[in-house]
C-alpha positions in Angstrom: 68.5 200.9 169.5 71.7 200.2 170.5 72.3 198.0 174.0 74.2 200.3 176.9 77.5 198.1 178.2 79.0 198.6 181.7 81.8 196.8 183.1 80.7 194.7 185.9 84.3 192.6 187.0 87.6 193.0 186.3 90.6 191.1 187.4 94.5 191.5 186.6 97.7 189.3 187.0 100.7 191.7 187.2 104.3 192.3 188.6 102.3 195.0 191.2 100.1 192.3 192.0 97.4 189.6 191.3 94.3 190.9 193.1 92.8 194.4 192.6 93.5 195.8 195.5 97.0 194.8 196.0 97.1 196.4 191.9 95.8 199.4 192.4 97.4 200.6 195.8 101.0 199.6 194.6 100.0 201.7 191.4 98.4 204.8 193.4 102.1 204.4 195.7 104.2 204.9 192.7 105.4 201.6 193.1 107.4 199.9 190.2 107.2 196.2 189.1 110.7 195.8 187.7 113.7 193.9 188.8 116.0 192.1 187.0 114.9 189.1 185.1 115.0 186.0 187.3 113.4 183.4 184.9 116.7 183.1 182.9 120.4 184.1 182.3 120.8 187.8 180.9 124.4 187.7 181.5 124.8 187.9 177.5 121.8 190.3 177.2 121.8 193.7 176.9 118.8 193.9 178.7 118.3 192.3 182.2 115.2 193.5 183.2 111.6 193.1 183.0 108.7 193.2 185.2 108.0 190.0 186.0 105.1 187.7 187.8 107.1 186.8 190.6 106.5 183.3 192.4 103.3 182.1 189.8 101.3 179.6 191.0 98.4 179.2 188.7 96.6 176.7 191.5 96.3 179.5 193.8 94.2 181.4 191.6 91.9 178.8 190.8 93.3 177.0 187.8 93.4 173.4 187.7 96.3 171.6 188.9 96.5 169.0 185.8 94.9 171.3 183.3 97.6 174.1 184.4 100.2 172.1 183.4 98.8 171.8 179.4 98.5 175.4 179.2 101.5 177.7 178.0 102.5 180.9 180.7 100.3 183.1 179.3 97.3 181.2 178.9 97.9 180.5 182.9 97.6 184.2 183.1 94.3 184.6 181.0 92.6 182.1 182.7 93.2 183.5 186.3 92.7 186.9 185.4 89.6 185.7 183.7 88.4 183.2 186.5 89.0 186.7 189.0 86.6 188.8 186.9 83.8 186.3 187.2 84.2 186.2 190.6 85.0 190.0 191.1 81.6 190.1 189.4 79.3 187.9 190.8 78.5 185.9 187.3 77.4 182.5 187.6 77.4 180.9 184.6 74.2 179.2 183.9 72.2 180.7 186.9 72.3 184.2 186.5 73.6 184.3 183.0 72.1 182.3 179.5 75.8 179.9 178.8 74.8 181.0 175.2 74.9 184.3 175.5 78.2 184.8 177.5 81.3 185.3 174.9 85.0 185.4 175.3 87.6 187.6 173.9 90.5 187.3 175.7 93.7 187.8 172.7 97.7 187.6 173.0 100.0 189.5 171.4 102.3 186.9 170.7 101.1 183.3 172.5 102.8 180.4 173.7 106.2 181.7 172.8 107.5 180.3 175.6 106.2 176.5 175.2 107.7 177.3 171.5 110.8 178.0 173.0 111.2 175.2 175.2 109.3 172.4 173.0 112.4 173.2 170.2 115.0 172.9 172.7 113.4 169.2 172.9 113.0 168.6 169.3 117.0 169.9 168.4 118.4 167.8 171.9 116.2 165.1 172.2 114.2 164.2 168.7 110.8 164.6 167.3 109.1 162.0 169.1 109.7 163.6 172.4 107.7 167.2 171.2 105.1 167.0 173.6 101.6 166.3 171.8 100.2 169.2 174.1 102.5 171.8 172.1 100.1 172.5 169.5 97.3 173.7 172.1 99.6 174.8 174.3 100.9 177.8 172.1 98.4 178.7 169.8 97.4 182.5 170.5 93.6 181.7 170.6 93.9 179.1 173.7 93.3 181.6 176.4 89.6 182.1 175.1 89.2 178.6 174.3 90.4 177.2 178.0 88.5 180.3 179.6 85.4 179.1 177.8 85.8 175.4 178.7 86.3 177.0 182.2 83.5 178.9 182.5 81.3 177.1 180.5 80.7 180.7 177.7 79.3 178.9 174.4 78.8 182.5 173.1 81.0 184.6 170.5 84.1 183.1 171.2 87.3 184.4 169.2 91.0 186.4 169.7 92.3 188.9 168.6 95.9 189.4 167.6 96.9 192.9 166.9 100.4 193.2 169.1 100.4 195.8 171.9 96.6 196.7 170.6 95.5 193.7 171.4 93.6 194.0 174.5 92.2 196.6 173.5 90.6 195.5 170.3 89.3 192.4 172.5 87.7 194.9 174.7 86.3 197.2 172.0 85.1 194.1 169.9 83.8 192.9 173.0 81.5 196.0 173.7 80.5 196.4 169.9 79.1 192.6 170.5 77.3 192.9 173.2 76.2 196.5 171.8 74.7 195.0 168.3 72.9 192.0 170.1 75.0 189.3 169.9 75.8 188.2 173.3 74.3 189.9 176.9 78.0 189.2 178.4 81.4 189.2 177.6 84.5 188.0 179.2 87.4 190.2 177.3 91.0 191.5 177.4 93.9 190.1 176.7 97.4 188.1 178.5 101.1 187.7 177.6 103.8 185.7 178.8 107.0 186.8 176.9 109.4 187.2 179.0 111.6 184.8 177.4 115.3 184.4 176.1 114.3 184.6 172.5 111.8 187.7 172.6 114.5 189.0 175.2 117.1 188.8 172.6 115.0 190.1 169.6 113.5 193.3 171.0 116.9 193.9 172.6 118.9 193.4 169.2 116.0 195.8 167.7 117.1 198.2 170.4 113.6 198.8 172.0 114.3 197.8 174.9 116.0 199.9 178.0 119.2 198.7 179.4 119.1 201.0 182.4 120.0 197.8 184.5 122.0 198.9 187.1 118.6 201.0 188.3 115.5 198.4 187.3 112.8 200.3 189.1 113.7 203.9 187.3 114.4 202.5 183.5 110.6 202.7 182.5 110.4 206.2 182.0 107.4 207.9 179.7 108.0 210.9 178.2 110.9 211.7 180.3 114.0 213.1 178.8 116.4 210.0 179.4 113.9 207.9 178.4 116.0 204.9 176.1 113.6 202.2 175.5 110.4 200.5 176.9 110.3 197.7 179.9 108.5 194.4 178.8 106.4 193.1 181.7 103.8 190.0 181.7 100.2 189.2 182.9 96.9 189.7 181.5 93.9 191.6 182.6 90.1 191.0 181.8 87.1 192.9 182.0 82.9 191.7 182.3 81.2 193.7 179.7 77.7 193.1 180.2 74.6 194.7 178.4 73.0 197.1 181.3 69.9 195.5 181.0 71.4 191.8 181.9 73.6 193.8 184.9 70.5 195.2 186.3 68.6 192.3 186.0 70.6 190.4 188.0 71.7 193.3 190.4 75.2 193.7 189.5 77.8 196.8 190.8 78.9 198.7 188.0 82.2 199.8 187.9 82.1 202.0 184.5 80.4 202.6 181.3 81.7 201.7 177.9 80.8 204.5 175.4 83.6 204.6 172.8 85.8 202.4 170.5 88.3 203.6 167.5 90.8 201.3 165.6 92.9 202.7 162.7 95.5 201.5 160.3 98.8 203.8 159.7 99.9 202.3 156.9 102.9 203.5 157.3 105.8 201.1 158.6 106.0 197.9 160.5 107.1 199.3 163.6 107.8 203.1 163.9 104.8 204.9 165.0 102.4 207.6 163.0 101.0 210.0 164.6 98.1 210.4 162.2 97.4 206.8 162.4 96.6 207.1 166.1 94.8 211.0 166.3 92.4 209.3 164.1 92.2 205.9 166.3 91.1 208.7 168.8 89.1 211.1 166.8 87.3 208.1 165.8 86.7 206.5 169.3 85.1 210.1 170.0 82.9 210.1 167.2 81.3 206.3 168.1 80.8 207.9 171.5 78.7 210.5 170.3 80.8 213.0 173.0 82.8 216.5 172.1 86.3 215.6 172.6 86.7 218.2 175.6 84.1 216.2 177.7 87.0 213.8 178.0 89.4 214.6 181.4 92.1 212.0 181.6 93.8 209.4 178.8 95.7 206.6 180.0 98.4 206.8 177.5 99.9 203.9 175.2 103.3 205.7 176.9 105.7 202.7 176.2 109.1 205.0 177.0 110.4 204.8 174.0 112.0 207.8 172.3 109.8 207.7 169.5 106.5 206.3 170.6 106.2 208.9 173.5 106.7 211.6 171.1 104.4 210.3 168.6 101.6 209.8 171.1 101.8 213.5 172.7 101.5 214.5 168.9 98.7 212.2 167.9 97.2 214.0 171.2 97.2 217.5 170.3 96.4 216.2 167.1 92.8 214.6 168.3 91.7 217.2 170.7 93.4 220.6 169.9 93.9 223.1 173.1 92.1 220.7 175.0 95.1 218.5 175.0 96.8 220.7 177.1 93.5 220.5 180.0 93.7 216.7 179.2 95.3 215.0 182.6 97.9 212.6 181.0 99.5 209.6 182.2 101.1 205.7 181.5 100.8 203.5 184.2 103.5 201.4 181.8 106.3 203.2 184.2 104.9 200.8 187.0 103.9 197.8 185.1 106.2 197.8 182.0 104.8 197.2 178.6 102.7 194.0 179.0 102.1 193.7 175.2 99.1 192.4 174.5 98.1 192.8 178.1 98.4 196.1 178.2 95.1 197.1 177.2 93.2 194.8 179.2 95.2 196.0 182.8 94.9 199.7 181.5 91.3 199.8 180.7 91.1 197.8 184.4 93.0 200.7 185.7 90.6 203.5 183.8 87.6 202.0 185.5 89.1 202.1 188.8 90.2 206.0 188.4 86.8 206.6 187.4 84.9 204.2 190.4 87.5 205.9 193.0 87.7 209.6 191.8 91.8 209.0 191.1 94.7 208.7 188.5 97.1 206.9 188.6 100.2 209.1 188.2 103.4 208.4 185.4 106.7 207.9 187.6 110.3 208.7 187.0 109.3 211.6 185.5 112.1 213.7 186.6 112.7 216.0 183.8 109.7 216.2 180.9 110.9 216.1 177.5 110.4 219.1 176.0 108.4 217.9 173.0 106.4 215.8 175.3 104.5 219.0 176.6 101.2 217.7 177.8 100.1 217.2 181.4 101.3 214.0 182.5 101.0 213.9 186.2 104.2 213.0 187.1 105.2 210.9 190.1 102.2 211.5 192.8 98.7 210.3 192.0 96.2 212.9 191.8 92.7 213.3 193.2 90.2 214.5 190.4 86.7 213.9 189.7 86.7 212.6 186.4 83.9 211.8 184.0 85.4 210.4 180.9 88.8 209.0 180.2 90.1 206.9 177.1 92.8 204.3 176.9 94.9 204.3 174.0 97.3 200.9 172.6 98.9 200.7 169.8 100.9 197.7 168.1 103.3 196.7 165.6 102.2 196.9 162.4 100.1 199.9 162.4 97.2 198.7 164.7 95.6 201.2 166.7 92.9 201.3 169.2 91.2 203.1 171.5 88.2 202.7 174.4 86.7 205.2 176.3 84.5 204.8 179.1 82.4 207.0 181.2 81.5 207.0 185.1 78.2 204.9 185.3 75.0 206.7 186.1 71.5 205.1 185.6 
């Protein structure tokens, strides 16, 4: 018999904000994260925008001082957003939960890249001996779950996953399938990026992903719009409690959602152009593992990265998976507010699912202005909308092929 997971906590670190609340009424206002980049010179870049963490302080979220200071940007991120959800859900290590059975899954698209960046500035200016001996463990992409766990104290399943923009995703769904087989009671999962960075500036710019509506920051992250020309990168992380209902109720815990669903897929295809195959039968199979029909499902927050390609693909994929039904479906990508957080993005978007599900709202896709007319679906465009919703799914896909997908489902006993 397989365990029942709900998420108990959640917490986020993103340009709309660093607490729930302050999250999820900037996203519910339409509000947009991006400006122009501050943490560097674009002048030579075609792109000069991002949405960026704005005035980071990793002390004020209850990361050590001295420790803060060996831990790359995005591990900073992580471990805040991690440190949050514990709170968020009254989880105390060792008291109310077995430090054995608690895991942690919290993966990076990319890791340290920017303690990579700045350690071989040192080494070409200054020598080898002056490479700090911290860069190591600084930068390597499993270091947010490690440091969480040191943190916390989790001596459960503790790994990271590291499948590009699916990434947070696959940490959740790997989390839930965990906890759902019997190997831990709790899991701390999601994922954090920090790559808002000269070098990854210049290389997704030079691959022409990237928007350069820079004159208009706040309107150039644009899903499935018709002047749609490239997706926003933005930073953060977002994590999720998955616990085994048994262990929440035991120890009296709110329940924000349930997790019912998880698909991954390969597309074989190409290393970064989308296939819409690929991701119908990340879907399809995310469906199946829930045991649902697909038209139980009401709203999808969308992998919607604004790119000409990827949007198309996804509305495909869509109609693809589910038929007629995609046209009932209530659409949207909350990536028009946040950017594309890369291997964040799943963590904050399956934060955002559970909150449209606890609060009876979704969150709407802005700068929708005119809808591509091969982008046909219903993708609430610009206004938040009220609606009672009983399952939604949260798509990511990444680089390489990776797909995944989680669905969850409003909690009743």
């Amino acid at each position: 018999m397989n365990q029942r997971v709900v998420v108990t906590g959640m917490g986020v670190v993103t340009s709309l904000g660093t607490d729930l609340d302050t999250f999820w009424n900037n996203l519910l206002e339409g509000k947009s994260g991006v400006s122009l980049i501050e943490a560097f010179d674009t002048s030579d870049y075609p792109t000069k925008i991002a949405a960026e963490v704005k005035n980071w302080d990793p002390e004020a979220h209850g990361v050590d001082k001295k420790e803060a200071r060996r831990m790359d940007r995005f591990v900073q991120f992580g471990m805040a957003a991690s440190l949050s959800a514990v709170r968020d859900a009254g989880l105390a290590i060792g008291e109310n939960a077995d430090p054995e059975r608690v895991g942690v899954i919290v993966g990076s698209g990319i890791g340290g890249l920017g303690t990579w960046e700045d350690q071989h500035t040192i080494l070409m200016e200054k020598g080898p001996r002056r490479v700090s001996p911290f860069f190591i463990p600084m930068m390597i992409a499993n270091m947010a779950s490690g440091q969480v766990s040191i943190a916390t104290g989790a001596k459960g399943p503790n790994t990271t996953a590291v499948t590009a923009c699916a990434t947070g995703t696959h940490s959740i769904g790997d989390s839930y399938k965990m906890i759902q087989r019997g190997d831990a009671d709790v899991m701390i999962c999601g994922g954090a990026e920090a790559t808002i960075r000269p070098i990854a500036v210049a290389g997704f710019s030079n691959m022409r992903a990237m928007s350069t509506r820079n004159e208009e920051p706040e309107k150039a992250s644009r899903p499935f719009d018709v002047d749609r020309d490239g997706f926003v990168m933005g930073e953060g992380a977002g994590v999720l409690i998955l616990e085994s209902l048994e262990h929440a109720q035991k120890r009296g815990a709110r329940i924000y959602a349930e997790v019912i669903g998880y698909g991954m897929s390969g597309d074989a295809h190409h290393m970064t152009e989308p296939d819409p195959d690929g991701a119908a039968r990340c879907m399809t199979r995310a469906i199946k593992d829930a045991g649902i029909a697909p038209e139980e499902i009401g709203y999808i927050n969308a992998h919607g990265t604004s790119t000409p390609v990827g949007d198309k693909s996804e509305t495909t994929a869509i109609k693809t998976a589910f038929g007629e039904h995609a046209y009932k479906l209530a659409v949207s990508s909350t990536k028009s507010m946040t950017g594309h957080m890369l291997g964040a993005a799943g963590g904050v978007e399956a934060v955002i699912l559970g909150l449209a599900l606890k609060n009876g709202v979704l969150p709407p896709t802005i700068n929708l202005d005119q809808q591509d007319p091969e982008c046909d679906l219903d993708y609430i465009p610009n206004v938040p909308r009220q609606a009672d919703i009983n399952v939604a799914l949260s798509n990511s896909f990444g680089f390489g092929g990776h797909n995944a997908t989680i669905i969850l489902r409003k909690y009743e006993a």
